[in-house]
N, C-alpha and C positions, 0 to 999 in steps of 0.2 A: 709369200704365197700369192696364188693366183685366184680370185673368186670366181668357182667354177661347178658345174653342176648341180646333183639335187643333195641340201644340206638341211636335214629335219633340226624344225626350231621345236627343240625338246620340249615338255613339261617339267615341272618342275615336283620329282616326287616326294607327297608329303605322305606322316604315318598318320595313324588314325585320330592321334593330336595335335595334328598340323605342325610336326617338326619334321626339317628335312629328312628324307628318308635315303639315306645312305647307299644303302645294299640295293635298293630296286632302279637309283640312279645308275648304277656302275650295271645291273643289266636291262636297264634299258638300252643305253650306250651300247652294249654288246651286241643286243638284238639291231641294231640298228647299221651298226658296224656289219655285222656279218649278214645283213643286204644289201651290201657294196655301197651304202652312200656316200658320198663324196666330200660330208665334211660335218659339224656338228655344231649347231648353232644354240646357245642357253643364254637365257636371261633375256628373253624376246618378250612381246605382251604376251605370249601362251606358254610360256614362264614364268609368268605373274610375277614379275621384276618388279612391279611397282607395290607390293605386297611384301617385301623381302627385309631385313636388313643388310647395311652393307658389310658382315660379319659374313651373313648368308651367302649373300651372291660372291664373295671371295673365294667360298669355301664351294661354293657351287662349282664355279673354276677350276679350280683345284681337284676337286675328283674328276671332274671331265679333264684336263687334259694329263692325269695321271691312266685315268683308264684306256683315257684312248692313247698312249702309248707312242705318239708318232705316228699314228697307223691315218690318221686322218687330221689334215687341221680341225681345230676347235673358234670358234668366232664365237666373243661374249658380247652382248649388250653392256653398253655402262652410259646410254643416255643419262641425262639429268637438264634440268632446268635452266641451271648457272653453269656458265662457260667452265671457271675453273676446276668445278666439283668435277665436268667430265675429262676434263686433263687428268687430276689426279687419281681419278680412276684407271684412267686408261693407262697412269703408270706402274698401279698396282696391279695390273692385269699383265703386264709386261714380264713384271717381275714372275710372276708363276706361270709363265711359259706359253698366255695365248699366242694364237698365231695371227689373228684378226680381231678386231671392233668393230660392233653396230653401233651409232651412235644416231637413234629416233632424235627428232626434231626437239625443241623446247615443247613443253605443253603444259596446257591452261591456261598461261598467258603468250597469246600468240604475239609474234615477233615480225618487222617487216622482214621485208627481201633482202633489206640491205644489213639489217642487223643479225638474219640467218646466213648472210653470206658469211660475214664475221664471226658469228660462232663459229661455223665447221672449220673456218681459215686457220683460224686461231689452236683449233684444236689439233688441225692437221699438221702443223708447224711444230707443235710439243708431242709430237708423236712417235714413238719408232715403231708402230706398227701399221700394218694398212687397214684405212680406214670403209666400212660400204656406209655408203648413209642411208637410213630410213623413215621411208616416207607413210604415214599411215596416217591420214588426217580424219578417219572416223573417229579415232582416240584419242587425239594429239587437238584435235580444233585447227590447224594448219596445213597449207601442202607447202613440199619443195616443188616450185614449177621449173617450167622449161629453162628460163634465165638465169636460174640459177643453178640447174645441171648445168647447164653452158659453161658456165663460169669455175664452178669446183668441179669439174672432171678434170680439168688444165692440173689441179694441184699435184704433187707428185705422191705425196699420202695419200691420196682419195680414190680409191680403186673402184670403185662402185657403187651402184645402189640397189637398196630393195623396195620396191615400189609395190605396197600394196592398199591403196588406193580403190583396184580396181576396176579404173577407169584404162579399158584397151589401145582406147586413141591416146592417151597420155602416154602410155606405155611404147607406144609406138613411134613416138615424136622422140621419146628421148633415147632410142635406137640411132637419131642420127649421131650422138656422142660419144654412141657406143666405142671402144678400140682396145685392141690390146693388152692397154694398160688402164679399162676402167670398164668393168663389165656391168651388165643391163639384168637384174635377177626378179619375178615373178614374186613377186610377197604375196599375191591373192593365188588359192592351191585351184579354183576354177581355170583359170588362166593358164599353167605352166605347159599346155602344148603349146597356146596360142605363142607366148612367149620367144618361145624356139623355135616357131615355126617365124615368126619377124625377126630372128638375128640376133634375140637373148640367148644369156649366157648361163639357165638355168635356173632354180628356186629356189628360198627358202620356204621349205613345205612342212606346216603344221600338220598336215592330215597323215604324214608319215611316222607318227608316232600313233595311229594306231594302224593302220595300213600301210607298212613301207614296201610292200610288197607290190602293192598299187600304185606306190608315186614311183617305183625305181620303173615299173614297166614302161612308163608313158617314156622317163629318157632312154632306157633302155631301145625300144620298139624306133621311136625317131630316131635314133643314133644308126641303127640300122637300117634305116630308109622304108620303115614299116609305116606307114603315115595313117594310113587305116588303121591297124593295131593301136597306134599310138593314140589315136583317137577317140578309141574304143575304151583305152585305156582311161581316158581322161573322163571321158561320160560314166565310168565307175564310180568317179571320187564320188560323183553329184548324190545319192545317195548319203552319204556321210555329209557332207557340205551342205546338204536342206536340213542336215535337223539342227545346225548349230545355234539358228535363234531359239530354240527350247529354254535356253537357258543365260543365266549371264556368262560373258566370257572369263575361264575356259574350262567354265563345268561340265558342259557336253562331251569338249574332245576326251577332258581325262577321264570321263564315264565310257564313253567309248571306246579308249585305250584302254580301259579295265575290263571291257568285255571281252574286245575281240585281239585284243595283244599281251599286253604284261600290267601286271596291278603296278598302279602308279598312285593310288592313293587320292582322298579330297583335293578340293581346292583350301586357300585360306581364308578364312573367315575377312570380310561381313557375308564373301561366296558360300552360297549353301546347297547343298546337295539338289539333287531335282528330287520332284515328289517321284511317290512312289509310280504315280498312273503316267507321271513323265516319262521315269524309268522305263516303264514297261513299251508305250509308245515307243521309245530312242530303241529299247531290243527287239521290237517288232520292224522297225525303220532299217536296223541294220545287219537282218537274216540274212540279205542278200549275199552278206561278205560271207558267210558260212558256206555255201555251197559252192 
């Protein structure tokens, strides 16, 4: 597969006791699919991967690339800490039919340069499928810089990355690596004109799980040489995108995905719901998408 386009990094649906929630994963999937996105990303931080078990996140897989059918690749997170955990992951991922790996940085204990160079090497090499790497160092305590895209884009597993950072100038340096065979994708949902407007290849877009309607416009509208539109589109998200410190991460989206898309259920505990005057605040914040 090619990493390409706008690829909603789902939520992760729980029921009202914070068990996986089955039935509103496979339509979310649906809803999401049938806004033509372009591919389907689970197990990302706004998947609360790091809340899961790995019984979970299997199973998580598993009904995404059952649901989704071929109709779109599926890309699962299975970062981890220790190099080997993310090999074996990434072979039980293999086996139930993903199409791609995210594999986030180590975090907690941040790593040099030279020993992040060696993890993804390492990982790339036991891999048979293709790899983006992700870079989110507000979560992770680390960034992949410049030196070291330099370096694993050459690899022939490592197709890309998801850079959400947020930082535009960083974003934009590692466009010179960009090619072909190793695409440039917007992990921060403010960003994904800007993105493609410097020679990305596209986003992993949280905010499309409650609006995909709103992140397909923005590639939609560029794709068609609407630049204005496109634009227009993107200063929509902002709205949705200010209220997200209301809450810890990803209470807000899935409160927000519960308003204005499809019930996706809490987050997992120590996460707790927003107060009630939060609530009310975040549906006042997000009338706009109603009209």
């Amino acid at each position: 597969m090619k990493f390409h386009g706008i690829v909603p990094a789902l939520v992760t649906p729980l029921t009202a006791d914070q068990q996986l929630d089955e039935a509103a994963l496979r339509n979310l999937i649906e809803n999401l699919i049938g806004h033509s996105v372009h591919g389907l990303f689970v197990l990302g931080t706004n998947g609360e991967f790091f809340a899961l078990s790995e019984e979970e996140k299997l199973r998580v897989a598993r009904i995404t690339v059952e649901a989704a059918a071929g109709r779109v690749p599926v890309i699962a997170g299975t970062g981890a800490f220790a190099t080997a955990e993310v090999v074996r992951m990434n072979a039980r991922m293999h086996e139930l039919g993903v199409d791609g790996l995210s594999v986030i940085t180590p975090y907690f204990n941040a790593v040099n340069e030279r020993e992040l160079i060696k993890h993804y090497e390492t990982i790339g090499n036991a891999s048979a499928l293709p790899i983006m790497l992700y870079n989110i160092p507000a979560e992770t305590g680390m960034s992949i810089g410049i030196k070291a895209v330099a370096a694993l884009c050459q690899h022939p597993m490592i197709k890309g990355i998801k850079d959400s950072a947020g930082n535009f100038d960083a974003l934009v340096q590692m466009m010179q690596y960009r090619s072909d065979d190793f695409a440039v994708f917007a992990g921060t949902d403010s960003l994904i004109y800007w993105n493609l407007l410097a020679g990305g290849d596209g986003a992993v877009a949280a905010t499309a799980n409650a609006v995909p309607g709103v992140v397909m416009d923005i590639w939609n509208r560029f794709k068609a040489g609407d630049h204005a539109g496109a634009r227009s589109a993107q200063e929509r998200l902002r709205p949705l995108r200010d209220t997200f410190g209301m809450g810890t991460l990803p209470v807000v989206l899935k409160e927000a995905t519960n308003l204005l898309n499809l019930p996706v259920g809490p987050c997992r505990s120590p996460i707790l719901p927003l107060e009630p005057a939060q609530a009310e605040r975040l549906a006042q914040a997000l009338a706009v998408y109603r009209n």
